[in-house]
C-alpha positions in Angstrom: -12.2 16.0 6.7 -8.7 17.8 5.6 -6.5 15.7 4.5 -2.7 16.7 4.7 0.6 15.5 2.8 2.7 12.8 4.7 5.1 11.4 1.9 6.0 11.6 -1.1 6.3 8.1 -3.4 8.5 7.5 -6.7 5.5 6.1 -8.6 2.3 3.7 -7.9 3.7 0.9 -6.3 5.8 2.8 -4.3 2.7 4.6 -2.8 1.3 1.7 -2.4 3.2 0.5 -0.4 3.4 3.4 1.9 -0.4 2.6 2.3 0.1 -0.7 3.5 2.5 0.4 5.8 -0.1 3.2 7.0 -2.8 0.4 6.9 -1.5 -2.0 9.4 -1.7 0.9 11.6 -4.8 1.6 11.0 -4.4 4.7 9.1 -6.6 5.4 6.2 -4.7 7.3 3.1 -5.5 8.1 -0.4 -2.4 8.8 -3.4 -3.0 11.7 -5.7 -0.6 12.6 -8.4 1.7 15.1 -8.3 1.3 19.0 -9.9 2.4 18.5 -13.8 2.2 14.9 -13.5 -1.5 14.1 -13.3 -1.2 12.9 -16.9 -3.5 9.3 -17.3 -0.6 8.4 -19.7 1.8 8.2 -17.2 -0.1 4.9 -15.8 1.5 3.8 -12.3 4.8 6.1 -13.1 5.6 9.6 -11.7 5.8 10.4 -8.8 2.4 10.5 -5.9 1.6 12.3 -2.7 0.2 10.1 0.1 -2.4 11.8 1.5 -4.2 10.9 5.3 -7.0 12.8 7.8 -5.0 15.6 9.3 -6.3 14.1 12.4 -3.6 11.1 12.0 -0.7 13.5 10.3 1.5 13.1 12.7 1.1 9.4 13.9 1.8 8.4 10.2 5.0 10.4 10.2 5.9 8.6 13.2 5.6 5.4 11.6 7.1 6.5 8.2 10.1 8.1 10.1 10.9 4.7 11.5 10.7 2.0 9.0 
């Protein structure tokens, strides 16, 4: 399963709550940390990609794009 770059979050929580957003949809999603940041001192700051199935790419911008 590829998984493909929908938005782009502040830090942790904001990611988060992207995902919940993307949940009630039913759209799965993973956050990774971004290039340079993927330091584990960092804890929930920097900023994070959220990632879903390339399959539901552009339904999730969709939703993003209006809310």
């Amino acid at each position: 399963m590829k998984l493909v770059k929908v938005a782009y979050a502040q830090n942790q929580p904001e990611a988060e709550m992207i995902q919940g957003l993307l949940r009630q949809e039913g759209i799965q999603s993973m956050v990774q940390r971004n290039g340079g940041f993927d330091v584990p001192d960092f804890l929930a700051g920097g900023p994070r990609d959220v990632l879903v199935p390339e399959t539901d790419a552009e339904r999730a911008r969709s939703l993003l794009a209006t809310t």
